[in-house]
N, C-alpha and C positions, 0 to 999 in steps of 0.2 A: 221622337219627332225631331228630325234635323233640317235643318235649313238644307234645298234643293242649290244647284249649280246656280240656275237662272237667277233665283232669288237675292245671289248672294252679290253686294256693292260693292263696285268695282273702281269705283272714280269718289274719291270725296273734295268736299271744298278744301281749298289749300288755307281757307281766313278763314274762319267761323265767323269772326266778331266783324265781317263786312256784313253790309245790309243793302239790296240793289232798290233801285230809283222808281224801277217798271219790272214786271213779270213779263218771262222769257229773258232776262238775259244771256249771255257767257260767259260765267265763269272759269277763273282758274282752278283746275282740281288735279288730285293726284293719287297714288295710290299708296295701300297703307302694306308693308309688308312688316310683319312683327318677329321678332327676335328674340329669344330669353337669354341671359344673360344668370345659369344657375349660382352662381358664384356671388354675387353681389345682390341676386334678387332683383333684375333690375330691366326693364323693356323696353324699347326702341326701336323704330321703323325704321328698317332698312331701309325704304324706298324712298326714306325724304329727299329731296330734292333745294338747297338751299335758295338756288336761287329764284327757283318758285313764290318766295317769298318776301315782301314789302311792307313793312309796317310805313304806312303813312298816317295822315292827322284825321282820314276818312275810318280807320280801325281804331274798332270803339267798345273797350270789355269793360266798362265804367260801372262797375254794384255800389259805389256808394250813397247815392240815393237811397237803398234801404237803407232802414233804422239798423236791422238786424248787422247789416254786413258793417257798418258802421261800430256797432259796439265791438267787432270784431276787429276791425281796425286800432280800436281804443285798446283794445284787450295785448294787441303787438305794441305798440305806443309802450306800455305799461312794464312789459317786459326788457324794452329800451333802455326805459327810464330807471328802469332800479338794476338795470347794471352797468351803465355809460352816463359821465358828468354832461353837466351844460357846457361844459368847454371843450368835451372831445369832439374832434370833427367825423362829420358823416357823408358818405357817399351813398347814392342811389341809383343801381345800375338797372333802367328796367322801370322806371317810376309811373309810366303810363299817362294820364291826365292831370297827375301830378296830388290826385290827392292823398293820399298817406304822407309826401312830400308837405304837403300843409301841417299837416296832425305834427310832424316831426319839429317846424319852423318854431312851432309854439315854445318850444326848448330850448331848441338846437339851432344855433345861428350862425356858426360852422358849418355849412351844410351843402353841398351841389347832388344834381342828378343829369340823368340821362335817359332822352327816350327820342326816337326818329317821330314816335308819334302823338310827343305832343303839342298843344294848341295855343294855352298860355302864354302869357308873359311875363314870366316870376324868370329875371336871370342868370338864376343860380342853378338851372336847368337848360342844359345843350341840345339842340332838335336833332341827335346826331347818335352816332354809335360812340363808345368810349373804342380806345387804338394805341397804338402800342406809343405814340408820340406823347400820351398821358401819364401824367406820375399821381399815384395813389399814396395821398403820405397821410391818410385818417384813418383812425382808430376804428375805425369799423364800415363795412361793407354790406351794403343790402341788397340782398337776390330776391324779391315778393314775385314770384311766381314769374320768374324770368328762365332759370335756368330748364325748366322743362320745356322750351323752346329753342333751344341752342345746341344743335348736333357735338357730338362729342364733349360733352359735359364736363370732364377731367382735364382736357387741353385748354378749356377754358377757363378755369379755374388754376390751372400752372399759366394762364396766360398773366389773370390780372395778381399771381403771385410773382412775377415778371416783374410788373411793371408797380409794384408795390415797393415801399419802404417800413422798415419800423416790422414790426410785430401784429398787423393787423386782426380784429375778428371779425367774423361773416356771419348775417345771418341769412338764412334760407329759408324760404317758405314756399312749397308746392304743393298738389295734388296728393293725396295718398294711396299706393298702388295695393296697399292691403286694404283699405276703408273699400276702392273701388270694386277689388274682387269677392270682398264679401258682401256688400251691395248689387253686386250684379249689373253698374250701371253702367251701361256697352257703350253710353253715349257719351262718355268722358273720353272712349277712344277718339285720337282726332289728328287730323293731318300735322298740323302747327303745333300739338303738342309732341314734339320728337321722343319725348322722355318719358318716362314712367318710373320713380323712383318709390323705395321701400326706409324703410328706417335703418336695416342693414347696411341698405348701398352707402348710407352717409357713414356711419359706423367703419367701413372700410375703406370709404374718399379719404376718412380725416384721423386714419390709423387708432380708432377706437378712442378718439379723444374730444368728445361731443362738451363743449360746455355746459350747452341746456339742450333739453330736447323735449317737447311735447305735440301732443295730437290734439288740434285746435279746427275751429268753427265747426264744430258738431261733428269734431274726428273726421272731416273732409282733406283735412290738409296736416302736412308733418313741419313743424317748424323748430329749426335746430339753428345751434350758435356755435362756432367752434374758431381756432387759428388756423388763417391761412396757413402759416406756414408748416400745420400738422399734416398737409397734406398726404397722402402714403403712396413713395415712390414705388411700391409693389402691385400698385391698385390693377397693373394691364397686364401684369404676367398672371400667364395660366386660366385663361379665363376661361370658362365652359358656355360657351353661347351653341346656343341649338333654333332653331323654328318653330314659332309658335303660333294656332291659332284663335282669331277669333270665337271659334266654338268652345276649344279647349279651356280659354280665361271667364267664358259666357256661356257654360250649357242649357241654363236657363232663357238665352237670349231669343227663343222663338217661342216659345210660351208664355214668355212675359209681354211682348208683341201683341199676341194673338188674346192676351188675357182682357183684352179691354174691347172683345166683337161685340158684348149685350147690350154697347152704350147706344141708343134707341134716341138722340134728342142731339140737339145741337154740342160740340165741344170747341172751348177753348183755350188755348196752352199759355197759360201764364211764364212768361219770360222767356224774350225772344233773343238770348244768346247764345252760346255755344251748348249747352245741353238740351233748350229745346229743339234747336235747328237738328243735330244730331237724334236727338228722338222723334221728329218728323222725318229725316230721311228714311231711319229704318219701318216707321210706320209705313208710310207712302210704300217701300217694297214690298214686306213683307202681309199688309192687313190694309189693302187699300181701298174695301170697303169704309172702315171706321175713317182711316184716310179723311174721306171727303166728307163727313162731318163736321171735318175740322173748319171753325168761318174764320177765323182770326188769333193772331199772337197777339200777348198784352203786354206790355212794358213802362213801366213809371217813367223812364227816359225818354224827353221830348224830340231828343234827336233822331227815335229811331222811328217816331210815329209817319204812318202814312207810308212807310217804305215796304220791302217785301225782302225777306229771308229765300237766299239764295237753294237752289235748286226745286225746294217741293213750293216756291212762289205764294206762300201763306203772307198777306198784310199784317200789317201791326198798329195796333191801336192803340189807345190811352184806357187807362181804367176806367177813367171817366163816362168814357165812349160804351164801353163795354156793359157798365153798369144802365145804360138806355136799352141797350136791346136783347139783356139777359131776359130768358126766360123761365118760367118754373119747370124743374126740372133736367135744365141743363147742367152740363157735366164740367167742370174748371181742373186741366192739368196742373199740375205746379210743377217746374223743372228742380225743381229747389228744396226737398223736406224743412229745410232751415228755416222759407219763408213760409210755411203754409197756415203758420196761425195769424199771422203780419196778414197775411189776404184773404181771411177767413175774417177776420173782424173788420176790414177795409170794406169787402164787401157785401156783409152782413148789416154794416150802419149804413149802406148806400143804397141799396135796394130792397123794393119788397116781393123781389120774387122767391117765391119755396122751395123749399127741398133742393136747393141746389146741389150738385154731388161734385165732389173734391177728391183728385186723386194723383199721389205725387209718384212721378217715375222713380223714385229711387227708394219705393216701399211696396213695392207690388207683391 
């Protein structure tokens, strides 16, 4: 069974993590062309486009609200802490709504960030990009899930070893490109994630001299430490990059679509970020029967309630909301394996409706 011509998406959102005001908007979208990189293990859309893209204070990838992602947080925190003093200074490039930046502050009072989008006013935090008119003179360097959004990943990385003093270490935390192809989760592919990184690629950025390296929040993510300045100037010769496709990294990905036609009752997809919006795009093409079951996305974040996820136009609602018009025997996606017991006892003590059926896209 392969995915036909017609079927196949052609346009994605350029922001996952926007949320529009009213159904029908227009969006910015673009197109995903994928590239392997055998060499390094390592994949990247040709066809980004940078300047398609704007982090403003309206782009909003905020999980700390769960307990779950929370302890996760605690858990990088931890790793910090028992290997950098209360006196070294810290940078955060990428810090978002600045919460992991809290967690840090507890410590660490040495400490600034940077992020275009965020909203606080803690500052020791820049609403801005870091630039080459900045000097990096702290003992360590934080990328949390920055660098898979930044075209050319290695130039950026001899950038802020540029503009670096001292001996700095970095640590990095992304996406896992082995976790996602053995999961099968197509819906991690995404515009705004330019990158797709393996345990290798870092192994070869930083000429096999990884400080720490471990597969963390439920082996979703690879989170490694190393010195800038191990960077390896051989990293761009010889590279063996070829064309790759969606089908190719996803054979699974039309049967695992189509494997959810018998749901007979209302659904709705728990968590309206970048993996549920991506897993309702391909639903809506490919099984848009099930499709229009869908009533609503559910989100613990009060800022995203009442809005509507761009393209397939699905609202979002509170759990609260959600737990009124559940009925027996409806069906609750979870975009997330990680959360699905957190919302399985959330809304198990909140209503008395039966037999509800739970089912997460990234265990099909």
């Amino acid at each position: 069974m392969k995915i036909s011509n017609h079927q196949k998406i052609t346009e994605f959102p350029v922001l996952t993590n926007l949320r529009n005001s009213k159904k029908k908007l227009k969006n910015v979208t673009g197109k995903i062309n994928l590239k392997y990189d055998h060499k390094n293990e390592f994949i990247f859309n040709d066809s980004f486009e940078e300047k398609k893209i704007k982090y403003t204070k309206n782009y909003n990838n905020e999980q700390s609200l769960s307990s779950i992602f929370k302890n996760h947080l605690n858990e990088v925190f931890k790793t910090i802490k028992s290997n950098f003093k209360k006196k070294d200074k810290i940078i955060e490039i990428g810090c978002g709504k600045g919460s992991f930046f809290k967690i840090l502050e507890k410590n660490y009072k040495n400490i600034r960030g940077f992020d275009t989008s965020y909203e606080g006013k803690n500052k020791k935090i820049f609403k801005r990009y870091i630039c080459k008119k900045d000097i990096i003179d702290e003992k360590l360097i934080i990328l949390r899930h920055s660098l898979e959004h930044i075209p050319n990943p290695y130039d950026f990385l001899v950038f802020l070893k540029s503009i670096s003093v001292g001996d700095p270490y970095i640590l990095i935390e992304v996406p896992d490109l082995e976790w996602i192809k053995k999961n099968q989760t197509f819906f991690d592919i995404t515009y705004e994630h330019v990158n797709y990184f393996t345990l290798k690629t870092f192994q070869n950025l930083f000429s096999k001299k990884l400080f720490f390296k471990k597969k963390v929040f439920g082996r979703q993510y690879l989170l490694i430490i190393a010195k800038l300045n191990d960077l390896n100037k051989n990293y761009k010769k010889n590279l063996k990059i070829k064309n790759i496709t969606m089908e190719a990294i996803f054979p699974n990905l039309l049967k695992n679509i189509l494997s959810y036609k018998n749901i007979k009752n209302n659904i709705y997809v728990w968590g309206a970020a970048t993996k549920g919006l991506m897993f309702l795009i391909h639903l809506k093409k490919l099984n848009p029967l099930i499709f229009e079951k869908v009533k609503f996305a559910i989100d613990v974040d009060v800022k995203k309630h009442n809005k509507f996820l761009q393209i397939v136009d699905t609202k979002i609602i509170s759990p609260k909301k959600l737990m009124i018009i559940l009925k027996d025997n409806d069906t609750i996606i979870v975009s997330n394996s990680n959360y699905v017991n957190e919302i399985k006892n959330f809304v198990n003590k909140n209503t008395n409706s039966k037999n509800i059926n739970f089912k997460c896209i990234d265990e099909i």
